[in-house]
C-alpha positions, 0 to 999 in steps of 0.5 A: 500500500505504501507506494500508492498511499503513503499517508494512509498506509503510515496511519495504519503503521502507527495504529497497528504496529508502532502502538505495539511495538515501541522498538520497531521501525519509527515509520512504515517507510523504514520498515525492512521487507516481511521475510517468509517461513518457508516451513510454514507452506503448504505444498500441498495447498499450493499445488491444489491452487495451482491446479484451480488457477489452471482451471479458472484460466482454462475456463476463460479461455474457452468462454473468450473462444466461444462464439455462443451468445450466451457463453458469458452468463456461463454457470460454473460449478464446483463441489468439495468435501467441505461445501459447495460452490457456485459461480 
């Protein structure tokens, strides 16, 4: 956010972080790069929503190619274990 809105990205900052936190960094803009715990990422999750998002492309590659009238009011539909999901 900080790029785009500096201003209010440091009202964040200083509500949330700097409250908290009183030897951290003065300003947002100070503040080093958040690093990631890779042994906190699920490859498998990550390899199922690879999979969706191939899905999802794929599906608007052919609503794009359809020359149907009504190829973009398309219903799509997807069922999992945990609930069911419509589009």
């Amino acid at each position: 956010m900080a790029p785009i809105m500096p201003f209010v990205t440091e009202r964040v900052w200083q509500d949330l972080f700097a409250a908290t936190d009183p030897d951290g960094p003065e300003s947002v803009h100070l503040a080093s790069w958040p690093v990631a715990d890779e042994s906190l990422i699920d490859q498998q999750l990550s390899r199922a929503m690879a999979t969706t998002r191939r899905i999802v492309e794929l599906g608007r590659a052919a609503r794009a190619e359809s020359t149907h009238e009504g190829a973009a009011d398309a219903q799509t539909g997807c069922s999992c274990r945990r609930r069911p999901w419509r589009s």
